[in-house]
C-alpha positions as CSV (number, residue, x, y, z in Angstrom):
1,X,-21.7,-8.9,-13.3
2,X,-25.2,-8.6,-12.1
3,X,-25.8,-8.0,-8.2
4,X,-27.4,-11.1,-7.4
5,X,-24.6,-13.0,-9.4
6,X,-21.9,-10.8,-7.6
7,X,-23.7,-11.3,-4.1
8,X,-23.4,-15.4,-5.1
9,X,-19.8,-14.9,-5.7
10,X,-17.3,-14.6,-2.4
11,X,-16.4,-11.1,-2.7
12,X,-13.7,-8.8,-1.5
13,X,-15.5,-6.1,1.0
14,X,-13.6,-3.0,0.8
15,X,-13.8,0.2,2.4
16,X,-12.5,3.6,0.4
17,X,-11.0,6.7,2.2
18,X,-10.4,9.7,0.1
19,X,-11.3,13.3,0.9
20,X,-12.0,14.2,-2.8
21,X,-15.1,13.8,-3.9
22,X,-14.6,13.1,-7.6
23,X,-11.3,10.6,-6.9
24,X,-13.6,8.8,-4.3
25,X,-16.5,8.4,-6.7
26,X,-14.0,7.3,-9.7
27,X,-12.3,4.8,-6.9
28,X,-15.5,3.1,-6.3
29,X,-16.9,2.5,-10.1
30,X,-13.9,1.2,-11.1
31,X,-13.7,-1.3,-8.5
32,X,-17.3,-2.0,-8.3
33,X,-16.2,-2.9,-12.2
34,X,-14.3,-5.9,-11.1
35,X,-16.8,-9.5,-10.2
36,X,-15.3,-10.1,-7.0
37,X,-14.7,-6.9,-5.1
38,X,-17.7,-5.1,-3.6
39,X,-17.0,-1.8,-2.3
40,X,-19.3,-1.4,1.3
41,X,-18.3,2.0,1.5
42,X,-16.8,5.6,1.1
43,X,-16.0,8.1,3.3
44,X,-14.2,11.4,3.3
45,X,-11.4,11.2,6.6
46,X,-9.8,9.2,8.8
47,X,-12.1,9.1,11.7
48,X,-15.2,8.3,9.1
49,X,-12.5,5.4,8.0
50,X,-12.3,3.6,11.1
51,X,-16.0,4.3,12.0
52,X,-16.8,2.7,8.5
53,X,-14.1,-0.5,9.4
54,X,-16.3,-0.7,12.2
55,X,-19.1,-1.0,11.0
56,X,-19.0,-3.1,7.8
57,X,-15.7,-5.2,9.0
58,X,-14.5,-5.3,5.7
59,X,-11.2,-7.3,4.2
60,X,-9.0,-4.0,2.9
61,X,-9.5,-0.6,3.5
62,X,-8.1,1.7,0.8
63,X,-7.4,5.0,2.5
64,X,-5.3,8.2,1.1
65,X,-3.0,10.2,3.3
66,X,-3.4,13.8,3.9
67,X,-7.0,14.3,4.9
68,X,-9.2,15.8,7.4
69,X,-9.5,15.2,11.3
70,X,-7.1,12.2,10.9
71,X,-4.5,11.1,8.2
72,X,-5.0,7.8,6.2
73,X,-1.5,6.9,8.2
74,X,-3.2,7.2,11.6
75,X,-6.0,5.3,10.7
76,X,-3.7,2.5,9.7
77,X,-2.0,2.7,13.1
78,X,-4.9,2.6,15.2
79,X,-6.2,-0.3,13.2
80,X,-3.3,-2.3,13.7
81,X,-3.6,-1.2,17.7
82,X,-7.0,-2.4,17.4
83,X,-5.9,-5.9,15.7
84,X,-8.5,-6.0,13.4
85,X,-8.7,-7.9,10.4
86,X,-9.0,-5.4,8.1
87,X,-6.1,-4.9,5.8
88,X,-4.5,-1.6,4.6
89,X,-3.8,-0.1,1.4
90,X,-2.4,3.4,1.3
91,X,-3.2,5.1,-2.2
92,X,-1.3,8.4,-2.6
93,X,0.6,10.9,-4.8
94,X,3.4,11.2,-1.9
95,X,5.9,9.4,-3.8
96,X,8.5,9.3,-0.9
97,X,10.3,6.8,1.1
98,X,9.4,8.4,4.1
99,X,5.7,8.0,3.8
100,X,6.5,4.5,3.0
101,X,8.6,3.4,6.2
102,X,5.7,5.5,8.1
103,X,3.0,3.0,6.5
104,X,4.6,-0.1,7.0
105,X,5.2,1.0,10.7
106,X,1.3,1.5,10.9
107,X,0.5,-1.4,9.7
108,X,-0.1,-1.1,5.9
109,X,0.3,-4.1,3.6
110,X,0.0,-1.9,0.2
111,X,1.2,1.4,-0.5
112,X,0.4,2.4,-4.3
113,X,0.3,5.7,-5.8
114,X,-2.7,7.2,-7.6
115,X,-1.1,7.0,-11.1
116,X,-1.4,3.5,-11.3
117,X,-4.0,1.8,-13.7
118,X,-7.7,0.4,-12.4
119,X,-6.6,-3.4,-13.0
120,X,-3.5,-3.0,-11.4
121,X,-5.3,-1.7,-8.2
122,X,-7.8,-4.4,-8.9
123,X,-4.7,-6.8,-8.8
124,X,-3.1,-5.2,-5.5
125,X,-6.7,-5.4,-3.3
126,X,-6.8,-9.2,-4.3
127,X,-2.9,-9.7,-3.5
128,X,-2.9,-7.5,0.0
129,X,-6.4,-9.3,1.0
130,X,-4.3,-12.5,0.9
131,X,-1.9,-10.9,2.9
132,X,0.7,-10.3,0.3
133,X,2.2,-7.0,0.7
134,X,2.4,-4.7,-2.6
135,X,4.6,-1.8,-3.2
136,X,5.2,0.0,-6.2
137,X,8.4,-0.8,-7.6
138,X,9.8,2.4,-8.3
139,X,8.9,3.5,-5.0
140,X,10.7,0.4,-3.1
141,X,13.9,1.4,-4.9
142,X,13.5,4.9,-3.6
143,X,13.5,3.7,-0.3
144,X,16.2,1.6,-0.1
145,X,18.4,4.3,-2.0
146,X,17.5,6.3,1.4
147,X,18.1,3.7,3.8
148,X,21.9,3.6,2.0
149,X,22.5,6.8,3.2
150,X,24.3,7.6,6.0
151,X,22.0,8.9,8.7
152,X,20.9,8.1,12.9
153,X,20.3,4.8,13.1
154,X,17.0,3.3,13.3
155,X,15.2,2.3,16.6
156,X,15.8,-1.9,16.8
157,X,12.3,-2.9,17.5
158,X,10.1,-0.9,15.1
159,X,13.0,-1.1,11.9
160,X,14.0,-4.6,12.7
161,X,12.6,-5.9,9.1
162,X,14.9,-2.9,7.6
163,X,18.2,-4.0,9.2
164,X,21.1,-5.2,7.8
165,X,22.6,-8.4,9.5
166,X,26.3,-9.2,9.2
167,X,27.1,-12.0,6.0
168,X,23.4,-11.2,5.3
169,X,21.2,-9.2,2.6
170,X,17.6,-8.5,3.6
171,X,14.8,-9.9,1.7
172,X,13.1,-6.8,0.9
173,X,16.8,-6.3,-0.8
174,X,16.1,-8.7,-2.6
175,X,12.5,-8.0,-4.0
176,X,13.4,-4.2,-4.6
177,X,16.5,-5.6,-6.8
178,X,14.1,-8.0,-8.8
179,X,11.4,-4.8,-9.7
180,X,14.6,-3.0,-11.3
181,X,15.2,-5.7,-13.4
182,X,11.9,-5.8,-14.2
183,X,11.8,-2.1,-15.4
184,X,15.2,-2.5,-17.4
185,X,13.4,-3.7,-20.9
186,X,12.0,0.1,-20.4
187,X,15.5,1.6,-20.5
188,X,16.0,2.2,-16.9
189,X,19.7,2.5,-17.0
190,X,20.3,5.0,-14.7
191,X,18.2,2.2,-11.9
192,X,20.4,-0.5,-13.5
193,X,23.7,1.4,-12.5
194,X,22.6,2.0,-8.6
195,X,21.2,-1.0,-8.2
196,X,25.1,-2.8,-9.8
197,X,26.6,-0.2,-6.9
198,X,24.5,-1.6,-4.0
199,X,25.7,-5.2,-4.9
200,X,29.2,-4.3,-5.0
């Protein structure tokens, strides 16, 4: 799509966060790719991130986690002190439930890993700038295998949406079960077992 036919177009105005070079400038082309996402800008830390959300105001910011002066996580949380409108997508390679319960603390409504294909981070800007909240699959299952285990139990206020409630299943439960069924055309069995434990 031609600029002038793009600028014509409403367009998704995102912001990319990524302290290496060569992933930042693949990031960008590929999205620029797509007709109705227009990336305003990219930047190389955390504190450049929220100077760049600043400025340009844009609808998601796509921001990686380990980098310089101020972790893609931080930035999340200080937006979300801020209450801006921006919305947060954490792209990593830290495939751990940990990082994930860290970034939906902070704020973030996507957390995706960096093995995914361009459409289907194409797809996941469009679904978290609605305010949809996208998680990879495999990932969600990871982290509610954690939460089964036995452990010190969450603070009430900022793991409320991760409790379990008497005579009750959680949503997220729910939505974690439905991505393994998903996945078990592809011979997931071993996913199929836990998840047949959980429910009983």
């Amino acid at each position: 799509m031609s600029p002038i036919a793009k600028e014509n177009r409403k367009t998704i105005r995102v912001v990319i966060a990524e302290d290496q070079g060569m992933v930042l400038g693949a990031l960008a082309a590929l999205l620029e790719i797509e007709g109705d996402i227009s990336v305003v800008a990219q930047v190389r830390d955390g504190k450049q991130a929220l100077e760049a959300v600043h400025t340009h105001k844009p609808d998601v910011l796509i921001t990686d986690i380990e980098m310089p002066f101020m972790t893609g996580l931080d930035a999340a949380a200080e937006l979300k002190r801020r209450r801006t409108n921006t919305r947060v997508i954490i792209l990593t390679t830290f495939a751990r439930a940990g990082y994930l319960r860290r970034a939906m603390e902070a704020g973030a409504l996507g957390y995706l890993l960096k093995d995914m294909r361009a459409e289907e981070l194409a797809d996941a800007v469009r679904r978290v700038q609605q305010g949809l909240r996208v998680i990879h699959p495999d990932l969600a299952t990871e982290a509610w295998s954690e939460m089964d285990t036995p452990g010190p139990a969450p603070r009430r206020r900022r793991h409320a949406k991760w409790r379990h409630r008497r005579g009750t299943r959680p949503v997220r439960r729910h939505s974690a079960q439905l991505s393994l069924r998903s996945h078990q055309q592809d011979g997931c069995k071993q996913s199929r077992g836990s998840l047949k434990t959980r429910q009983n």
